[in-house]
N, C-alpha and C positions, 0 to 999 in steps of 0.2 A: 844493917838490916834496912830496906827499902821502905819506906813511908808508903801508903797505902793511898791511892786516889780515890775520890766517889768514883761510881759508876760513869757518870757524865762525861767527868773530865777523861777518868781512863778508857771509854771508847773515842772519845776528838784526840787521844795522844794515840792511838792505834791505827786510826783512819789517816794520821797524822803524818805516821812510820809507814804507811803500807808502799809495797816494793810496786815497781811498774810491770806491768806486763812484760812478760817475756817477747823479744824477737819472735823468735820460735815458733811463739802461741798467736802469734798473729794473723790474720786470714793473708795470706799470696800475697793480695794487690797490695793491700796496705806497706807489707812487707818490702814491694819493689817501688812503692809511692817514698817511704820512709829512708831504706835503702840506696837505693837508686838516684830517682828524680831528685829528688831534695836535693843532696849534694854537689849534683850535675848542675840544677838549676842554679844553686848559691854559686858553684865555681865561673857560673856563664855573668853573672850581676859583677864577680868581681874581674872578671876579663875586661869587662866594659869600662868599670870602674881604674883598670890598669891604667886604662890609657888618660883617665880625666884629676884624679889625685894621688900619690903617694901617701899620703896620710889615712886616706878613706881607702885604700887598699891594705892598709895594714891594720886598722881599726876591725876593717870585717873580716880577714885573716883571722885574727886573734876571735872572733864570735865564731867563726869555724871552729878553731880551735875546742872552744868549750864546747859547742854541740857534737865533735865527737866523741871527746872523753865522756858528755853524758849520753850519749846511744851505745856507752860501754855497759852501761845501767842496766839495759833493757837483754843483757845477755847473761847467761848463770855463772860465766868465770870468765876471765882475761883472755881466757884463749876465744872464744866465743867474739870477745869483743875487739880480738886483735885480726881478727877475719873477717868483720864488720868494717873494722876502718882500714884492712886494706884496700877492699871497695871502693868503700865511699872514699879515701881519701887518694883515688886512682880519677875515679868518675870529678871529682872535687877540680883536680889538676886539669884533666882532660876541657872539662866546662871553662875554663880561666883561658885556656891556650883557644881552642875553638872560638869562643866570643870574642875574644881579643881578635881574632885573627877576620874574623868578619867584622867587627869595626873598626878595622884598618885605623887605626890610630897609633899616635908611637909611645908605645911602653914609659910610663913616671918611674917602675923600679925595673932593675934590670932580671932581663930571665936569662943570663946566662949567653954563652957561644952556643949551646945545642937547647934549645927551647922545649921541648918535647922529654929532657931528663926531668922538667918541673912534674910532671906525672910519677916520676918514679918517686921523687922525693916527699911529696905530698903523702902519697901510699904510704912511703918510709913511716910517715911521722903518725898520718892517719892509725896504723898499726898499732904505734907505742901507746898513744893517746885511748884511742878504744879501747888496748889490753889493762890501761892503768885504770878506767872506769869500770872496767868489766872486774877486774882483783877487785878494785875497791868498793862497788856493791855487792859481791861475792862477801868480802870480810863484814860487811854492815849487816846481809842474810846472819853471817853465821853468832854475829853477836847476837842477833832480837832473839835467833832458836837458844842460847844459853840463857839470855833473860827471862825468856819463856818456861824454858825448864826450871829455872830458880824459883820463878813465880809459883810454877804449877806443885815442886815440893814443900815450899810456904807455907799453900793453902793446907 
């Protein structure tokens, strides 16, 4: 049986838990701000970054990383979010090759014999990444609605 919180506590534990807004529910721009820009723009910072450290390109890599598995958050299931990062992690690719290629500088890690597959691969992973954040606050929904239920035949 669940211990029973004041008042207090259990509304700062609920505000605590509360899920992000939906994609979906978001006005347009926000949507193509969030979407879109965002990822383009990161992928352009680490273009630039290709060309000046290996290490700082792999560092904000991996923060890509996380901020797509959590814009999987903001979708109702895996699928949702696996559609999300084939965008963004399309647009992500495309930004890295583009900057890069306007500051003409020579690549710290290598992009390969065809430079341009970096787009497809980014997509690739963008994909798995969003759909595993999108499942996984999908299963964290579904868990608060059974605690919720448990609570509400408790009382």
């Amino acid at each position: 049986m669940r211990t029973r919180l004041p008042r207090a506590e259990a509304t700062y534990e609920k505000n605590l838990m509360q899920a992000p807004q939906l994609f979906r529910d978001r006005p347009r721009p926000i949507q193509i701000i969030f979407g879109g820009v965002v990822p383009f723009v990161f992928g352009a910072i680490l273009g630039v970054v290709l060309g000046i450290s290996a290490g700082a390109y792999w560092g904000l890599t991996a923060i890509a990383a996380v901020g797509g598995f959590l814009a999987g958050f903001e979708h109702q299931d895996g699928w949702g979010g696996a559609d999300r990062g084939l965008v963004g992690g399309g647009l992500f690719g495309a930004g890295i090759l583009i900057a890069h290629a306007i500051a003409g500088t020579h690549a710290k890690v290598s992009l390969g014999s065809f430079p341009p597959l970096l787009i497809v691969i980014d997509a690739f992973f963008g994909i798995f990444l969003g759909a595993a954040g999108g499942r996984l606050a999908r299963a964290l929904r579904e868990r608060a609605a059974v605690a919720a239920r448990v609570d509400a035949v408790e009382d």
